[in-house]
N, CA and C of each residue as an Amber inpcrd file, in Angstrom:
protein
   486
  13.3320000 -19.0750000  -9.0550000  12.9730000 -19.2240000  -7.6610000
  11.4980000 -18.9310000  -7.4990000  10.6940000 -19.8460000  -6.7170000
   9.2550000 -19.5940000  -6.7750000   9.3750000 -19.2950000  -5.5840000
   8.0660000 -18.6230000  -4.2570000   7.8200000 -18.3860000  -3.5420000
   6.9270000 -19.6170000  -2.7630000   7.1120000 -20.3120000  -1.4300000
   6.2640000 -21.0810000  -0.6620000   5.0240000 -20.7140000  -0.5400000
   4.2090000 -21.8730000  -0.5630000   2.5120000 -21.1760000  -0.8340000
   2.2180000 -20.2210000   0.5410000   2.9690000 -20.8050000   1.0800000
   2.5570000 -19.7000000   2.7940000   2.7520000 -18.0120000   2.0510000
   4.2380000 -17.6510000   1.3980000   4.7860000 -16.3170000   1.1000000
   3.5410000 -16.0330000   0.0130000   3.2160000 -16.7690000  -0.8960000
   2.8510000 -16.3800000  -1.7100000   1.2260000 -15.6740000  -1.1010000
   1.0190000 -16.3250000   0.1800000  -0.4600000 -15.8540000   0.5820000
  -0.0680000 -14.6840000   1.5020000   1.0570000 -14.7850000   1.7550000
   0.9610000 -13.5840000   3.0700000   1.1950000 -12.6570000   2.1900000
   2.4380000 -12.7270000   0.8480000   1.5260000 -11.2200000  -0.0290000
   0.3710000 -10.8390000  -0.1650000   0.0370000 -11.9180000  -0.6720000
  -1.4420000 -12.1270000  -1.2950000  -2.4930000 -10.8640000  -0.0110000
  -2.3550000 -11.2680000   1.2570000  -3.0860000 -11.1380000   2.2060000
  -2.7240000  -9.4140000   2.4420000  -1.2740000  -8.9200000   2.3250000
  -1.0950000  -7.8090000   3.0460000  -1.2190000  -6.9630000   1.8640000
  -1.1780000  -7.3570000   0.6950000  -1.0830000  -6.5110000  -0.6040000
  -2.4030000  -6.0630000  -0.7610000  -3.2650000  -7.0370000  -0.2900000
  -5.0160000  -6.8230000  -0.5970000  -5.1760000  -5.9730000   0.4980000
  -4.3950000  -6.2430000   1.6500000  -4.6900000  -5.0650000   2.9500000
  -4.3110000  -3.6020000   2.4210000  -2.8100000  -3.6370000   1.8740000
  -2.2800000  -2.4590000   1.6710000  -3.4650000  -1.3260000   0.8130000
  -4.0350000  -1.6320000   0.3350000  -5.1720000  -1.2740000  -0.8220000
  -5.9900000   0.1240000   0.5590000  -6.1460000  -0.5430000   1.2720000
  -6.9210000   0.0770000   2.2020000  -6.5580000  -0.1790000   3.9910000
  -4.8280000   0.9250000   4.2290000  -4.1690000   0.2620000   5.2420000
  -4.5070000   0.7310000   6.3570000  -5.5740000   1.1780000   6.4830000
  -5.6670000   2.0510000   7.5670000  -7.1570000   1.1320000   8.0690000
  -7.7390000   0.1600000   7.4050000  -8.9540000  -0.0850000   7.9500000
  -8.8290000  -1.6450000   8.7400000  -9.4890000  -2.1490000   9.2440000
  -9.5900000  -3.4100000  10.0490000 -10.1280000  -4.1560000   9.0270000
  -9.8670000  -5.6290000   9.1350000 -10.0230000  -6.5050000   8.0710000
 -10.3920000  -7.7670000   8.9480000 -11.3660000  -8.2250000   9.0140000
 -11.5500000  -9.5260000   9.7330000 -11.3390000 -10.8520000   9.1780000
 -10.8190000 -12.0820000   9.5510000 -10.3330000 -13.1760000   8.9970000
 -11.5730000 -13.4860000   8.2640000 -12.3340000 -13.6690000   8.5180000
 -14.1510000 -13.9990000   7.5380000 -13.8690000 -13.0930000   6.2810000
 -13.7380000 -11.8890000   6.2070000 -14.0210000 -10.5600000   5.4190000
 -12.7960000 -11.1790000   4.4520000 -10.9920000 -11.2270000   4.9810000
 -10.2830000 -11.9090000   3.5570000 -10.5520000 -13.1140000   3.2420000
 -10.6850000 -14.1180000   3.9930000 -11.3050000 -15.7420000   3.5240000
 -12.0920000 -15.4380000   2.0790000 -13.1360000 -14.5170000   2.5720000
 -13.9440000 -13.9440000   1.2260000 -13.5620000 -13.7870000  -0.0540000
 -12.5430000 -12.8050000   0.4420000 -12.2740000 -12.1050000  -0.4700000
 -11.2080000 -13.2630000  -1.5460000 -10.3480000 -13.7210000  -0.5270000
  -8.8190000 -13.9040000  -0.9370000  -8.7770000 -15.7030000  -1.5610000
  -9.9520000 -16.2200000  -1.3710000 -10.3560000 -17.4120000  -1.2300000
  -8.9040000 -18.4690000  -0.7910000  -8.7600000 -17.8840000   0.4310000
  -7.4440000 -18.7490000   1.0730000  -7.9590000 -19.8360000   2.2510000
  -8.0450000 -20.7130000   2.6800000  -8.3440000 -21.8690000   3.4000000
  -8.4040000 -21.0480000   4.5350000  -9.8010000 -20.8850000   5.7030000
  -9.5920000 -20.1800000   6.6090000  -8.8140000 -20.5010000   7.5570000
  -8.8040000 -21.6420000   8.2110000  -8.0670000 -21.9910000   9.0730000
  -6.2300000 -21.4680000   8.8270000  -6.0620000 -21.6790000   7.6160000
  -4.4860000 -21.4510000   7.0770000  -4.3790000 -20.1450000   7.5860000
  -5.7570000 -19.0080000   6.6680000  -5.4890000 -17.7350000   7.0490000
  -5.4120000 -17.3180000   8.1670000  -5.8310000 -17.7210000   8.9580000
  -6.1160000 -17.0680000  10.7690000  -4.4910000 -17.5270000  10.6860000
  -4.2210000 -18.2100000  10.8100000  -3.0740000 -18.5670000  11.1040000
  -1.8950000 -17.8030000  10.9340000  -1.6310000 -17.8160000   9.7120000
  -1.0640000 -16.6550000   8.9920000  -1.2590000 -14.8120000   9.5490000
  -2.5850000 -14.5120000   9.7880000  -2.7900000 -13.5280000  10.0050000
  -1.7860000 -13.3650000  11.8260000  -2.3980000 -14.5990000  12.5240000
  -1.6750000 -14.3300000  13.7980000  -0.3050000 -14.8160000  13.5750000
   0.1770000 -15.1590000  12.7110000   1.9320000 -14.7000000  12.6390000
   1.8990000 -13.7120000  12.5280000   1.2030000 -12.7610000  11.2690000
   1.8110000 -11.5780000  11.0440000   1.7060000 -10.6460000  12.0870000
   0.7980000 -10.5220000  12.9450000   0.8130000 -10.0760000  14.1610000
   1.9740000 -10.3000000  15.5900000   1.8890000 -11.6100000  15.1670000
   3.3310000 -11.9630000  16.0510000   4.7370000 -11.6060000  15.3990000
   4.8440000 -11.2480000  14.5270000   6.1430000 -10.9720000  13.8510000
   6.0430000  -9.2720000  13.2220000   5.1090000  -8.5560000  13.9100000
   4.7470000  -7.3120000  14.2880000   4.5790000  -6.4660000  12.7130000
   3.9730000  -7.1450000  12.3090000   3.5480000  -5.8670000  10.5680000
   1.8510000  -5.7790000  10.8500000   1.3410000  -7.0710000  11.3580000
   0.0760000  -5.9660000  12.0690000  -0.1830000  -6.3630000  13.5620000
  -1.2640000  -5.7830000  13.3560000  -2.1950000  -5.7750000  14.7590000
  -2.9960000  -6.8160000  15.2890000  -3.5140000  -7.2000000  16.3060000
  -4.8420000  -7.4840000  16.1330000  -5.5340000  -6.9130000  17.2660000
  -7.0330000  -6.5310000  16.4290000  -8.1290000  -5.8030000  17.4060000
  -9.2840000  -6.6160000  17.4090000  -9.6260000  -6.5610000  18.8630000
 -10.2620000  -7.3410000  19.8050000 -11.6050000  -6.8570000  19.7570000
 -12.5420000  -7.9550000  19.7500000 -13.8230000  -7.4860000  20.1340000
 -14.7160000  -7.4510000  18.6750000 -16.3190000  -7.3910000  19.2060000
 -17.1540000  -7.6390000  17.8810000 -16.6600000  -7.0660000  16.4140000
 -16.1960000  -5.4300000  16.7350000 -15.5640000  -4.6990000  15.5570000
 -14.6080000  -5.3260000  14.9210000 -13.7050000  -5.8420000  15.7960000
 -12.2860000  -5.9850000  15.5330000 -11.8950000  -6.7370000  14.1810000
 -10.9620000  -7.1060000  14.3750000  -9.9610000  -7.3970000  13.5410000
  -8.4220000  -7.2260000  12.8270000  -8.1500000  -6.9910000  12.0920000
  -6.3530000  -6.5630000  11.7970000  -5.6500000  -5.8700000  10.7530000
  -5.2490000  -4.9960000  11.5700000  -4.6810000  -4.1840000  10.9700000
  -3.0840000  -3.5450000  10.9000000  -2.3110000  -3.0050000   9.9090000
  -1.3900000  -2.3930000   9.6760000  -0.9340000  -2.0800000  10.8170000
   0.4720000  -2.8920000  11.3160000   1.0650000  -1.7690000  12.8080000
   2.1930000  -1.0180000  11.7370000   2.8960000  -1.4130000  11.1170000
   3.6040000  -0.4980000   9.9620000   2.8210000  -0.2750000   8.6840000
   4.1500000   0.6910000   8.1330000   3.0440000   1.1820000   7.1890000
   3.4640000   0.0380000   5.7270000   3.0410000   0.2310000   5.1500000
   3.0660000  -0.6140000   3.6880000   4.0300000  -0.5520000   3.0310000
   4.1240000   1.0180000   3.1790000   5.9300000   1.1880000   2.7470000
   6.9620000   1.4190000   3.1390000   7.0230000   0.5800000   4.0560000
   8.3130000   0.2070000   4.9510000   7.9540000  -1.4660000   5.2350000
   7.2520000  -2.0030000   4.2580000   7.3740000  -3.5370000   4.1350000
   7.8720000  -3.9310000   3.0410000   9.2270000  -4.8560000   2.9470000
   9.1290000  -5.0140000   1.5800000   9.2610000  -6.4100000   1.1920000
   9.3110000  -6.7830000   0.0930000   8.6620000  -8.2480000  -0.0670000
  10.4540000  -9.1920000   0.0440000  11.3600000  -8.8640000   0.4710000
  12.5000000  -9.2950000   1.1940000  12.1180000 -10.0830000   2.6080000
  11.8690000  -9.2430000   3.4180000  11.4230000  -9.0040000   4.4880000
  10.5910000 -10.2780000   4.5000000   9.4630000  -9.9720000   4.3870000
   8.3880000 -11.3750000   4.3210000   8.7170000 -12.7860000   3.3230000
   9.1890000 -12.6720000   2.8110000  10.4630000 -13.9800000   2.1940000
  11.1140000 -14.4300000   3.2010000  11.8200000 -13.7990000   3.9540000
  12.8870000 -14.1130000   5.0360000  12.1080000 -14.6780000   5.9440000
  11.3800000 -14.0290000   6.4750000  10.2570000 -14.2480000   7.5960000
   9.7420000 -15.5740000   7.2230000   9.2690000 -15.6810000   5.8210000
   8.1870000 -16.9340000   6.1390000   8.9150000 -18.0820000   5.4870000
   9.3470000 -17.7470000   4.5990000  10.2000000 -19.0220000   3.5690000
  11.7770000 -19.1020000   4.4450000  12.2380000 -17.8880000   5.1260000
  13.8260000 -17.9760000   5.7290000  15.2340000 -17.7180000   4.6260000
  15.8160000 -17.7810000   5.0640000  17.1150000 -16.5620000   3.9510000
  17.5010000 -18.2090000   3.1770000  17.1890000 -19.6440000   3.3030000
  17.2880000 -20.6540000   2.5520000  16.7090000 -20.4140000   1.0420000
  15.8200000 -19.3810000   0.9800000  14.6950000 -19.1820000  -0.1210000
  16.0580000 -18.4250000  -0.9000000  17.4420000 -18.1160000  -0.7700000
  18.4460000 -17.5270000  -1.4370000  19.3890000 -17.9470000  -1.9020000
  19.7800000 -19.3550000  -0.6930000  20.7020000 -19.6030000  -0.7290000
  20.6440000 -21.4130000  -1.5080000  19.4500000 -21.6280000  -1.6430000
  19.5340000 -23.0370000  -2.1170000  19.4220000 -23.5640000  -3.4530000
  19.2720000 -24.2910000  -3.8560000  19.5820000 -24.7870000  -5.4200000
  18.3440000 -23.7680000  -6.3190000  18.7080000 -23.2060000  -6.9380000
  17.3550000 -22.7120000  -7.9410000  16.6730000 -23.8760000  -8.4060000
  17.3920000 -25.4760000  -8.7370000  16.4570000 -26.7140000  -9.3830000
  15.4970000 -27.1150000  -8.1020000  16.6850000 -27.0170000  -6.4800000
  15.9440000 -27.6920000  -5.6790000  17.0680000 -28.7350000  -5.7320000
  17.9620000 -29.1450000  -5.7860000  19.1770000 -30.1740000  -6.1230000
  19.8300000 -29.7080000  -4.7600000  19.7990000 -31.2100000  -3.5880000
  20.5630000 -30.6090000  -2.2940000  21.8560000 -30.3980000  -2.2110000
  22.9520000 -31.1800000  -3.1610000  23.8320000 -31.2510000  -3.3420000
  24.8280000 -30.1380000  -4.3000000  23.7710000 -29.0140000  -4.8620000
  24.6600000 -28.1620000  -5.2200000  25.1730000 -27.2520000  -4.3350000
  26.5190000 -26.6950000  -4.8270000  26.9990000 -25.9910000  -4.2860000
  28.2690000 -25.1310000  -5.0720000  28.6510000 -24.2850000  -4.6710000
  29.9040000 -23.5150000  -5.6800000  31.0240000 -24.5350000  -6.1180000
  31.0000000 -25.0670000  -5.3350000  32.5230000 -26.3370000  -5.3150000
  31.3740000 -27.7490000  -6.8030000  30.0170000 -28.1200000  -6.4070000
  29.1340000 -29.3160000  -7.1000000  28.3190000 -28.1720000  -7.4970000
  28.7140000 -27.6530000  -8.9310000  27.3800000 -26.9290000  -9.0330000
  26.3250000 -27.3570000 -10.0240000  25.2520000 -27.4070000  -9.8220000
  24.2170000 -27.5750000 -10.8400000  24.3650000 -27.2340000 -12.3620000
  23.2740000 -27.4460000 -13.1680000  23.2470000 -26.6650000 -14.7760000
  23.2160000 -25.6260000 -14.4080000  22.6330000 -24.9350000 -13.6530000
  21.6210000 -23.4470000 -13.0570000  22.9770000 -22.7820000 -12.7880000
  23.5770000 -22.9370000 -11.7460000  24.4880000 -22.7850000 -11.2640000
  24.7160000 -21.2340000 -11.1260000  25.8250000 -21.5060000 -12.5110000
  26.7580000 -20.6040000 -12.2780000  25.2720000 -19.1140000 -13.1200000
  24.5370000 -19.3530000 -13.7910000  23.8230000 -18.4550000 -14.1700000
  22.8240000 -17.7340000 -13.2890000  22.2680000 -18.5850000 -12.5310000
  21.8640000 -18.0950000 -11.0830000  22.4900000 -17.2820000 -10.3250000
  23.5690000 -17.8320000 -10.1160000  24.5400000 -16.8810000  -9.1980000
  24.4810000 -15.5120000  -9.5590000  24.7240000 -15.4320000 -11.1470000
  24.7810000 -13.9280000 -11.7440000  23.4590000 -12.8490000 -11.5110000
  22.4710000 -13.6300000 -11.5060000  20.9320000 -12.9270000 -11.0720000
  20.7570000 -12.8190000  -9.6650000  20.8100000 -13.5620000  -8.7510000
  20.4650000 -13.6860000  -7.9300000  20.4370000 -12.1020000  -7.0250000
  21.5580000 -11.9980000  -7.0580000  21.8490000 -10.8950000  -6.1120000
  20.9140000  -9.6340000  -6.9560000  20.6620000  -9.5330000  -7.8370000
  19.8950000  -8.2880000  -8.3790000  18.4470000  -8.7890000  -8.0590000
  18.2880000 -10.0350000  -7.9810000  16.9260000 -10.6160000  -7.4180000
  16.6350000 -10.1820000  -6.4720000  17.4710000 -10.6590000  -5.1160000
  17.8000000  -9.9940000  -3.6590000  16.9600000  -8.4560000  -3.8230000
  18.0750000  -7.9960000  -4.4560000  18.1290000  -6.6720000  -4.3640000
  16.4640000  -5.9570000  -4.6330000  16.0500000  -6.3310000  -5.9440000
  14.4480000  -6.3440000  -6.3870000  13.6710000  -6.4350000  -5.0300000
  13.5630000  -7.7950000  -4.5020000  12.4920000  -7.8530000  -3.4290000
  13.0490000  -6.9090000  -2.0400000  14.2100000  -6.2200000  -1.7560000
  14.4080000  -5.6430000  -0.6280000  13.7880000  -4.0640000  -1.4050000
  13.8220000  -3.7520000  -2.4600000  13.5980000  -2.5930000  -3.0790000
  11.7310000  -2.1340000  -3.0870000  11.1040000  -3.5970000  -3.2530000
   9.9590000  -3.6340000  -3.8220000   8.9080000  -3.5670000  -2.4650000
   8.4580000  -2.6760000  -2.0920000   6.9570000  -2.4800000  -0.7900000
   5.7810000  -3.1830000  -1.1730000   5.1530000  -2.7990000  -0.4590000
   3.6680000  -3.7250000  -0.2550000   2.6760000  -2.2670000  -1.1660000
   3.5240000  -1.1200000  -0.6980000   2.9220000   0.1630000  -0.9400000
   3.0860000   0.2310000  -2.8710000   4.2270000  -0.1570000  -3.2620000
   4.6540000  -0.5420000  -4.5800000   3.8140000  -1.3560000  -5.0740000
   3.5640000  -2.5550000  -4.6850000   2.4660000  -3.5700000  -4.9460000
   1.1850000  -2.5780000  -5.7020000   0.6430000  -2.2990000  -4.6830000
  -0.5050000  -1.2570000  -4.7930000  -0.6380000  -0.1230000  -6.1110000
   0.5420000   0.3800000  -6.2260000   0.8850000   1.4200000  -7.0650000
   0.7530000   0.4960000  -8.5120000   1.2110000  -0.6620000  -8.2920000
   1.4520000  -1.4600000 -10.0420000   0.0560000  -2.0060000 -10.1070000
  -1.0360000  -2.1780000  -9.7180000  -2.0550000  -2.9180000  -9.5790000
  -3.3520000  -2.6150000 -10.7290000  -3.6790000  -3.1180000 -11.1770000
  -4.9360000  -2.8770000 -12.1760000  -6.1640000  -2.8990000 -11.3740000
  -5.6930000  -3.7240000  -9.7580000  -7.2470000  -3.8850000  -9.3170000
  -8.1170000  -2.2020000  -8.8510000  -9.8640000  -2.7040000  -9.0850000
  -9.8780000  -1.4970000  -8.8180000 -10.5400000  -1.3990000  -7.4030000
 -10.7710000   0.3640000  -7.3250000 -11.2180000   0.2530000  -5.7070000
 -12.6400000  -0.7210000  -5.0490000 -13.6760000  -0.6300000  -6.4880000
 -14.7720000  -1.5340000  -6.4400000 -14.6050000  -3.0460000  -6.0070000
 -13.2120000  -3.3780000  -6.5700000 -12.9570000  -4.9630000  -5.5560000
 -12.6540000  -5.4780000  -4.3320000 -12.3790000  -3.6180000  -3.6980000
 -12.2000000  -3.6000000  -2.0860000 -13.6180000  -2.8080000  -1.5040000
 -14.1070000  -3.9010000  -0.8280000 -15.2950000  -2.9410000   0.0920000
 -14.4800000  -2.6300000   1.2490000 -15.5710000  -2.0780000   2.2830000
 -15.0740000  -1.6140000   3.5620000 -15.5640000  -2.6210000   3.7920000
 -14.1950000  -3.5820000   4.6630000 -14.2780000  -4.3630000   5.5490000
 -15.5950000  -4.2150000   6.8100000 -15.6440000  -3.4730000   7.5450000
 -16.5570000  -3.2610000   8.1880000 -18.1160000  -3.1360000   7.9360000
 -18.2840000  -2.6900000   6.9140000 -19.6330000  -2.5360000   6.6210000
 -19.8400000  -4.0220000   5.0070000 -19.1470000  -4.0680000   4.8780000
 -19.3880000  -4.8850000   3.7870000 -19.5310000  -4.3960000   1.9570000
 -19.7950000  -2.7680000   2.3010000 -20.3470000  -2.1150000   1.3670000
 -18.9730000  -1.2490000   0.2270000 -19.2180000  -1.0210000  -0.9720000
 -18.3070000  -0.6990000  -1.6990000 -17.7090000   0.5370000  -0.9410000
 -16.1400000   0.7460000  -1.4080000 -15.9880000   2.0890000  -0.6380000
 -16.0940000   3.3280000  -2.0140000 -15.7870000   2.8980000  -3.1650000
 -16.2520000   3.8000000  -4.4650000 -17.0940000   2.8020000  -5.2510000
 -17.5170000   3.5060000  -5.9880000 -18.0870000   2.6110000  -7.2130000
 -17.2220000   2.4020000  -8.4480000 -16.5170000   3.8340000  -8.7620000
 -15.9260000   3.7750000 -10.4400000 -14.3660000   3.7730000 -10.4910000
 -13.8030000   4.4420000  -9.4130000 -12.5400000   4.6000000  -9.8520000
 -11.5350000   3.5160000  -9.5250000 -10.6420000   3.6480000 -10.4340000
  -9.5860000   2.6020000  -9.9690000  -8.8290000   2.9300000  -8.4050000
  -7.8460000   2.1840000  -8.2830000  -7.0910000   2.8670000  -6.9640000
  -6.3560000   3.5580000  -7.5620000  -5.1590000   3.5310000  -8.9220000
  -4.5930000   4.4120000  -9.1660000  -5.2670000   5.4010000  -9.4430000
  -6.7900000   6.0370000  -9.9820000  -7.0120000   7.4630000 -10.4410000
  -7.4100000   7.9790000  -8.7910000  -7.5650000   6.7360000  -7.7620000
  -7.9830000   7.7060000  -6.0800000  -6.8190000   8.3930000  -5.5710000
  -5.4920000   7.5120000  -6.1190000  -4.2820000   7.9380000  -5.2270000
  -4.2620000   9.1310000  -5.9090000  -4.3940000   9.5750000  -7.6760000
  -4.0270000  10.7730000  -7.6660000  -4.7030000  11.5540000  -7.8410000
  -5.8630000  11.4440000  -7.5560000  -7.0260000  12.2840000  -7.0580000
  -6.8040000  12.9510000  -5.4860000  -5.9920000  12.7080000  -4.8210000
  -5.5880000  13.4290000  -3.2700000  -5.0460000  14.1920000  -3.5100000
C-alpha cells in the first residue's frame, strides 16, 4: 500500500513542523524548505487547519502552527483524513473488482498484514517521526528569523540534552 502524494506531503509538511512544534512556519518558509509546489502547499496547509491539527496566524508575523500536539497525531489519522479509510479497504494491486468472495493474487496475503499495518500507523505519531529521524537541528532554522536555531547538534542529542 503506498500513500497519495497529498498524504505523503502532509507528513512530509507536519513531520518537518513537528521538529520545532511550538514555532510558526510560513507557507514561503516550507515551500523552501520542503520543495512542495506552493500553491498545493497553501492548500494543504489550510486543510490542515480546517481539519484542526493546526492553526493559522494572521498578520505580517504569522503563519501556522501546531493546535495539537505531535503526539497525539498519528499517521492513521492523517491517512484517513486525506487518502479516506478506502486507503484500507481497497485492492493492495489497485484491481476494482477484488474482493473476499473475487480475490486477487494479493489477496488473501494482504488480508493477513493489513490489520497489523492499521495497527502500525494508529500506533506511530508525528512526535515518533521526529524521534527516528537522522535529520539534524541545522536543517531546521527558525522559521521566523530565517537563521539556524543550533549549529552542531542533531535533534536527537537536543531532545536528550533537556
Amino acid at each position: 500500500m503506498t500513500f497519495s502524494k497529498t498524504t505523503e506531503y502532509v507528513i512530509r509538511i507536519l513531520t518537518y513542523m513537528a521538529f520545532c512544534d511550538k514555532e510558526l512556519f510560513s507557507a514561503r518558509y516550507l515551500h523552501s524548505k520542503l520543495d512542495i509546489p506552493y500553491k498545493y502547499l497553501t492548500n494543504l496547509l489550510h486543510r490542515l487547519n480546517e481539519y484542526g491539527f493546526l492553526i493559522s496566524v494572521q498578520g505580517k508575523y504569522g503563519g501556522f502552527k501546531f493546535l495539537r500536539n505531535p503526539k497525539d497525531i498519528n499517521i492513521y489519522d492523517l491517512v484517513v483524513v486525506f487518502d479516506s479509510d478506502s486507503a484500507f479497504t481497497s485492492c493492495i494491486l489497485g484491481l476494482q473488482n477484488c474482493s473476499d468472495d473475487n480475490p486477487c493474487v494479493m489477496h488473501n496475503e494482504w488480508s493477513k498484514i493489513k490489520e497489523q499495518y492499521i495497527e502500525l500507523l494508529k500506533q506511530t505519531t508525528l512526535e515518533d517521526l521526529t524521534k527516528n529521524s537522522n535529520m539534524r537541528i541545522t536543517d531546521i532554522q527558525n522559521p521566523a528569523s530565517g537563521h539556524d536555531i543550533l549549529q552542531s547538534k542533531s535533534l536527537n542529542q537536543l531532545k536528550t540534552d533537556d
